[in-house]
N, C-alpha and C positions, 0 to 999 in steps of 0.2 A: 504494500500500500504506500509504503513511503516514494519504492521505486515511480508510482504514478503519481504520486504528489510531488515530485522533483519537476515534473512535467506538466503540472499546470492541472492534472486531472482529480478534483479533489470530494468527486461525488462518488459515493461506492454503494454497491448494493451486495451482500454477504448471503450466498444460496445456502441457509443453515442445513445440515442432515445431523449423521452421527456426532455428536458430543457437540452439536452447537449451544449447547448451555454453556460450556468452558467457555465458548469464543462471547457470548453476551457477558458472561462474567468477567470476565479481563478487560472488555471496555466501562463496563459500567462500573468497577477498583480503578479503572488508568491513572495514572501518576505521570503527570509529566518527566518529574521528579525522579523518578527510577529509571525512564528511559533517555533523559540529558544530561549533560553537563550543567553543573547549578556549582555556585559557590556562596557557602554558608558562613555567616557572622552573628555578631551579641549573642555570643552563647547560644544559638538555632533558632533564635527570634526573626532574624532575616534571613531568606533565601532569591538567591538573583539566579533565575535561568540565564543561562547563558545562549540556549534556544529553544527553539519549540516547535511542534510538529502539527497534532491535529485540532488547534484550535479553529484551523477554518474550513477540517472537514465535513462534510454530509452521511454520515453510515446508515442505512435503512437493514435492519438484521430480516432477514424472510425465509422462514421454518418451510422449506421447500419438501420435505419428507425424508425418511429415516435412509430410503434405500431407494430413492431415485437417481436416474443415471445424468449425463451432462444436460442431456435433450430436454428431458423434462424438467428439469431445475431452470432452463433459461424460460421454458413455455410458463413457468410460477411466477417470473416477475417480470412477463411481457409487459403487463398491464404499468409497471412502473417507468417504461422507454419509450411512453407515450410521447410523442413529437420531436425524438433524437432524429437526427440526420443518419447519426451512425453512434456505434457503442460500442465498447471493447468488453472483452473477458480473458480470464485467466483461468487456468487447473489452480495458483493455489498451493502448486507443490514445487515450483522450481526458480532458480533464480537466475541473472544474467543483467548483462548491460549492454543489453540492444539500444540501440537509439530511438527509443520510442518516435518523436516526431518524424525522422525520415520514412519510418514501418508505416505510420500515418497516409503520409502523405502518399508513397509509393500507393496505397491501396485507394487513396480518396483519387487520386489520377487515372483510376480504371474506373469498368462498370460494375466492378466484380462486387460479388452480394457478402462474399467471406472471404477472408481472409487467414493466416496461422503462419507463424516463424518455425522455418525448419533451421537444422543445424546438426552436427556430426557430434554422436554419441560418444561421451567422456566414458561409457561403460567398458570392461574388459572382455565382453564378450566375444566371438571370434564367428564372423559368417563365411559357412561355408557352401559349396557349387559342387553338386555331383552329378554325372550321365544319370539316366534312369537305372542302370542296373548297380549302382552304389559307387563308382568310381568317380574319387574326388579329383573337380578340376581344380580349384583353385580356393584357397583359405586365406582367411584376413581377418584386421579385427574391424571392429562394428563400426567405427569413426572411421572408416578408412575412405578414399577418395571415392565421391558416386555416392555416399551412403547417407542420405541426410532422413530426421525422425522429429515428429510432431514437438514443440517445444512447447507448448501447451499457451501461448501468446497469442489472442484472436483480435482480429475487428472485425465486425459484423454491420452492412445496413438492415434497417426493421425487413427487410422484406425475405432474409434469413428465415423466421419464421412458416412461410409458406411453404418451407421445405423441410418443417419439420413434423412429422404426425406422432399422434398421441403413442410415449411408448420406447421412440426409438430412440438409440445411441447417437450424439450427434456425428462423430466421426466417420461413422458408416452407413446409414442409408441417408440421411440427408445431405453430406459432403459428396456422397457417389449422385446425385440430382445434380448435383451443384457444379460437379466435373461433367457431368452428360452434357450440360447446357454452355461448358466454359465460363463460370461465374463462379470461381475457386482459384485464386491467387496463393502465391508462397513468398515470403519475405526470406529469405538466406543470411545466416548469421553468424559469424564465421569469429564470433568474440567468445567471451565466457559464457557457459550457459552448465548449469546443474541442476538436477533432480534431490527435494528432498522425500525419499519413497521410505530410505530401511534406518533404523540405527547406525548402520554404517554411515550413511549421507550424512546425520546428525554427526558425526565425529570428524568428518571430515572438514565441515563447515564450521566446528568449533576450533578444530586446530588452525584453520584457516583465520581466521576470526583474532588468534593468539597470537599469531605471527602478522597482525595488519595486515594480512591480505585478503583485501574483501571487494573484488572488483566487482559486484554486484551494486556496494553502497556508491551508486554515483551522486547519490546530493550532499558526501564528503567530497567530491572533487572541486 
């Protein structure tokens, strides 16, 4: 959220499911306080941030259901994009320092109805090519050249919705609509980009974190 408030984006709407009680809970404790820089005087009678973050944003929390998939959590707060031009969305789980406004623009200069940043897998996985009768042609890992995967970064115009029915996963029958008709753009992003899915991610991004290296925080830059 910060990454979009660096960019000017300060209205958000939060598709609650599983444990979005935790996530209302932590906004409605926030403390400035605990997530800036402040320095404290007269014995903790005074405190001066030294910045601050969402005092000028807009959060609407929407209990979109426990076990509904991407499609149907955007169809829950269609009602709330009433008279956008266009709207972004996120998975939520990864992080990176795309240039949001050129990702922008690049998609607001076409006709395309959706949009999504690809970009080559930081995973250690390894794809391989075999003839039909099991003989491998050729082995590599997942980020290798050719190979690019949903970064979970979208822009969408309203009219997204038309190609979504009650039920489905966005990514796949309504993104395969959207490719039939050529109204499905890909942004390429060849910076940092990480997934937080397992425990590991989490360790990763703390150690990250320990060593000031945090190319994701760009409104430290």
């Amino acid at each position: 959220m910060r990454f979009y408030a660096h960019y000017g984006h300060k209205e958000f709407i939060l598709c609650l499911g599983y444990r979005g009680d935790m996530i209302r809970e932590y906004f409605l404790q926030y403390s400035e306080y605990l997530s800036n820089d402040f320095t404290m005087s007269d014995g903790g009678r005074t405190l001066k941030l030294h910045n601050s973050d969402i005092q000028d944003w807009t959060i609407t929390f929407v209990d979109t259901g426990l076990h509904s998939n991407i499609g149907q959590r955007l169809h829950r707060v269609r009602h709330l994009l009433s008279g956008e031009p266009m709207f972004l969305a996120n998975y939520s789980d990864g992080l990176a320092d795309l240039p949001l406004d050129s990702y922008i623009a690049d998609f607001a200069s076409s006709n395309a109805v959706g949009s999504f940043v690809s970009m080559r897998s930081p995973q250690s996985f390894h794809v391989a090519e075999s003839t039909p009768d099991g003989v491998v042609t050729s082995i590599g890992p997942m980020g290798g050249e050719g190979v690019y995967i949903n970064g979970g970064f979208f822009v969408f115009r309203p009219e997204v919705f038309d190609y979504i029915e009650d039920g489905e996963e966005l990514v796949e029958q309504p993104f395969a609509r959207l490719i039939n008709k050529g109204l499905l753009r890909t942004y390429r992003h060849e910076g940092f980009w990480r997934p937080m899915d397992t425990f590991k991610d989490k360790i990763t991004y703390d150690r990250m974190a320990s060593a000031g290296n945090c190319p994701w925080m760009v409104w430290r830059r």
